[in-house]
N, C-alpha and C positions, 0 to 999 in steps of 0.2 A: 546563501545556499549554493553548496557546490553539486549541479547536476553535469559534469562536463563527458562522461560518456552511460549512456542508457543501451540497454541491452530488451529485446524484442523478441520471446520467446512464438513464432507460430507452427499450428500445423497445417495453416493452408485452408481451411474454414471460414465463410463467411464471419463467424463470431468472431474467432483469430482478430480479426480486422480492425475492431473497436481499439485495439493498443496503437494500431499504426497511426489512425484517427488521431488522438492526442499526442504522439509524438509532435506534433506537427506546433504546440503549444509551446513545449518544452525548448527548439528549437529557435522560435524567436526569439522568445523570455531569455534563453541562456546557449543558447549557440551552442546544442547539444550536437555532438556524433554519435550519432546511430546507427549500434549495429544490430545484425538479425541471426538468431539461430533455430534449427527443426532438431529435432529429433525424430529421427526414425526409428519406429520401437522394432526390436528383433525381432517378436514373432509375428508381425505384421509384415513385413517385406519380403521373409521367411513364407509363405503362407502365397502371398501375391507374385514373387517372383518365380520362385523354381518350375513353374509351367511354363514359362514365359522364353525359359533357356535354353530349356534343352537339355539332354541326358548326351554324353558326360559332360560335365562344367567342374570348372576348379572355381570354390567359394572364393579364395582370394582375387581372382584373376576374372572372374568373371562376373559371379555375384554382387560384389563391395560396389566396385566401379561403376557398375552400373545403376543401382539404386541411389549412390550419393552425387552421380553426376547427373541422371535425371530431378531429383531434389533441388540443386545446387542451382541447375538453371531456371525454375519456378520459382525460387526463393531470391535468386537475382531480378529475377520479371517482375518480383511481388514488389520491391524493395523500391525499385525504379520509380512502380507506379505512385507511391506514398511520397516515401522520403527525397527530397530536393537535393539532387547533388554533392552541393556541398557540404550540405549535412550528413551525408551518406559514408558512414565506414565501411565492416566486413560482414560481410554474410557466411553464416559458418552451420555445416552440416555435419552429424552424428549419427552412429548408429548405437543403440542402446538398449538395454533390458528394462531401465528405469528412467524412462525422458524426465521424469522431474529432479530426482538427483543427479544427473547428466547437466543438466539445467543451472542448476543451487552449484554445482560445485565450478563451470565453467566460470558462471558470473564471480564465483568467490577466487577463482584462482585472476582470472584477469581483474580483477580489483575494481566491478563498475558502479555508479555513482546510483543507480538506479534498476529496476529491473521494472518494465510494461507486460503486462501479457494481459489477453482477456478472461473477463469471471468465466468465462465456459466454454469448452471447444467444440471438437466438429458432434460430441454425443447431443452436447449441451443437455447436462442433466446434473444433479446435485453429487451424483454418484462421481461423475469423471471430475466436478469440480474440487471435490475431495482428495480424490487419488491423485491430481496434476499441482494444482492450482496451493492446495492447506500445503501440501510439504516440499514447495518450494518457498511458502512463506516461513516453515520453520527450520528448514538449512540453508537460508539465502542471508547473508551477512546484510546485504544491501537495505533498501528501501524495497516493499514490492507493491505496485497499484494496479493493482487489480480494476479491467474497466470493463463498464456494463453495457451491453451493445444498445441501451438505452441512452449510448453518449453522442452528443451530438458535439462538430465545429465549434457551436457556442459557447461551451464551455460549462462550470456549475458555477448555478445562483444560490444553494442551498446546501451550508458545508457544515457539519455537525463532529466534533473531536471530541470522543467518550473519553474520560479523565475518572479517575477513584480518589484523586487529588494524592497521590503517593507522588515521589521522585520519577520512577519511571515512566510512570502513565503521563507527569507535565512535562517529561522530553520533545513529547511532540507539537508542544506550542509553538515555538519557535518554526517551526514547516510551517506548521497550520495557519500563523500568521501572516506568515509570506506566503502562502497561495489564494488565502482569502483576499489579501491585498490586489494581487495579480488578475484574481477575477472580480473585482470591485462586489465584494459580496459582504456579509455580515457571518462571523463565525460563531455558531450553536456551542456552545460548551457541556456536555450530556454527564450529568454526575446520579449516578443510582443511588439512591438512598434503601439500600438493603435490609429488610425484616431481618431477624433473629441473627445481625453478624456480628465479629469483634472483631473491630480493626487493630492492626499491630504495628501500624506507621510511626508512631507518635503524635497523633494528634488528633482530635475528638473528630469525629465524622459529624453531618448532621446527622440527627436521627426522626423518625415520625413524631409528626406534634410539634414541633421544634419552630420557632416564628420565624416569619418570613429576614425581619432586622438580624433575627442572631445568627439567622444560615448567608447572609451575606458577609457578617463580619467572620465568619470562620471562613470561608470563597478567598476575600479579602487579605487574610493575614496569610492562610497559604500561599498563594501565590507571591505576596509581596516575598516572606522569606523566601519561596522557590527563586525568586530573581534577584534577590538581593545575594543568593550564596553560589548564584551562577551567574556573577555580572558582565561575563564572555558574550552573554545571551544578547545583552544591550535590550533586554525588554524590562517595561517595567507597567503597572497596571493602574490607569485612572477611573476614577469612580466617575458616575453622573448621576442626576437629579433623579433618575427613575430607579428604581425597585428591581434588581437582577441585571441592569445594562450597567456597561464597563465600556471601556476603549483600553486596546495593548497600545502599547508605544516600542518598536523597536529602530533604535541609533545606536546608527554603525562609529560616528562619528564626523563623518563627513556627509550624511543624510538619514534623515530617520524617516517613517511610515506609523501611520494612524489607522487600526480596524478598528469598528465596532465589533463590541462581542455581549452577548445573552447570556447568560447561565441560565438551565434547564436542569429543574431538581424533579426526579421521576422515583417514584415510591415502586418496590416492587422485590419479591422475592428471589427471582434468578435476576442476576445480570446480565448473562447472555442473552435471553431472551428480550429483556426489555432494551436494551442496548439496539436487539434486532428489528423491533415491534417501531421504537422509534425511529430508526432511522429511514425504515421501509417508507415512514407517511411523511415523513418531516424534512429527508436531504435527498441528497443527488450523490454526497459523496459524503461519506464515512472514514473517519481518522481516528489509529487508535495503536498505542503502543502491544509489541508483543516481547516474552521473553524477560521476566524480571533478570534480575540480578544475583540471586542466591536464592536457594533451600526453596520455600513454600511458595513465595512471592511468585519465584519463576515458575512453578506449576499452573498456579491459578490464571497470572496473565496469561501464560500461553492457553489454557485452557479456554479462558475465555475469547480468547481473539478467533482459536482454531473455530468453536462452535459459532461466533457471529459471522464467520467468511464465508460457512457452506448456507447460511439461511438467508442473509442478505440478497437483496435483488440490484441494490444499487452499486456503483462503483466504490471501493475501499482503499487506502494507501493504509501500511501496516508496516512500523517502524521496531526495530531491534534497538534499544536507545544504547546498549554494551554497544553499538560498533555503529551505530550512528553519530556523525560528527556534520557540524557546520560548517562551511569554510567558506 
């Protein structure tokens, strides 16, 4: 996995904080550089400054500098405090109409390996998590983890990667694998068995009433094909003696790693919902492809990933599998 530089969206909020928290993870594990960007929204500075100034003031001259150098220095102070020196890249401030596409498009023009921000900022409400948080995960080429100020130094014990078993949705096993590994955990594998749908992947979904044996050999032959026609992955899947338990194997070739993994077959008419229902009681942290690839496919994933980001309470990573790459 190539995490080699993360980007750390705050606005200075206690919640904010939760992203700096797990940098701290990434860092070991992968000797991340960490850098930090604010946005300052225009009619916010707008609003709070011009009292502050003085009548006359030139906006460029007196305005700009002033709110991005006052910025500049709390987001150095902030940065200090978290991140460990040598971990520590740029701290970079903006002034902006739209902090989230300010956001999406920095991360995509400097090319970084990840984006950190927390599920909810200084409003902390479903509404800000929506307008900041959803569309930087749908214009952010990157990786985006979303994290819950319910995160603690220790890490998660309880990692659940919602899958519809199509191409896109099994891109993120390969993460999933290797973080579950990283935090010695077992990883949930969440597949919705959807009332009244038709699948269009090529290949039978389970459906209700369907026995327990035949929904594992259908679990089974997917995945083997998904690894056997992407064997860049080096993962491959062993069955065991129990009834829904597996182990992944991924070798690099010079070292390989062993998770346990569960499949979790969940009956239920919306997928978002149940996607969201489960993950609230059952993980810490929620994985899930966004952004198919073509025409319908890409509607529904993004649809559905948009709608489980703002309901969820827990922490999410949310992969683009188009422009996500292992390295």
């Amino acid at each position: 996995m190539k995490v080699n530089r993360i980007l750390i969206p705050t606005d200075f909020s206690e919640q904010s904080k939760s992203a700096l928290k797990l940098a701290g993870f990434f860092t070991k594990i992968y000797g991340s550089t960490i850098d930090l960007i604010h946005i300052v929204p225009f009619s916010m500075y707008m609003s709070e400054s011009m009292d502050k100034l003085g009548l006359p003031f030139d906006m460029d001259k007196d305005l700009y500098p002033k709110v991005v150098e006052k910025a500049k220095s709390e987001l150095d102070e902030l940065a200090s405090d978290f991140i460990m020196e040598k971990y520590l890249g740029k701290t970079h401030v903006q002034v902006d109409r739209k902090p989230s596409s300010a956001i999406a498009e920095f991360a995509n023009k400097e090319g970084y390996d990840l984006i950190l921000m927390s599920a909810k900022g200084a409003h902390e409400t479903n509404f800000f998590k929506g307008s900041i948080t959803d569309k930087v995960i749908r214009k952010a080429h990157a990786p985006v983890f979303t994290v819950s100020r319910k995160y603690t130094s220790s890490g998660f014990e309880r990692i659940v990667t919602a899958i519809d078993l199509s191409e896109h949705s099994l891109a993120s096993l390969a993460l999933s694998v290797e973080l579950t590994y990283q935090f010695d955990t077992t990883l949930k594998l969440l597949y919705v068995n959807q009332l009244y749908s038709s699948e269009g992947y090529g290949f039978v979904a389970p459906t209700v009433g369907i026995s327990n044996e035949d929904s594992n050999l259908l679990f089974q032959k997917r995945l083997d094909d998904y690894f056997n026609a992407n064997k860049e992955l080096g993962l491959s899947l062993q069955k065991t003696r129990q009834e829904f338990e597996y182990r992944i194997i991924k070798n690099d070739g010079a070292s390989s790693i062993s998770v346990p993994v569960h499949l979790e077959v969940v009956p239920g008419i919306s997928v978002p919902y149940e996607i969201t229902e489960y993950a609230n009681k059952h993980a810490d942290l929620l994985i899930m492809t966004t952004h198919g690839r073509t025409g319908i496919k890409r509607v529904l994933m993004g649809s559905t990933a948009a709608q489980v980001v703002q309901q969820v309470d827990i922490s999410m990573l949310t992969i683009r599998p188009d422009n996500f790459k292992l390295g």
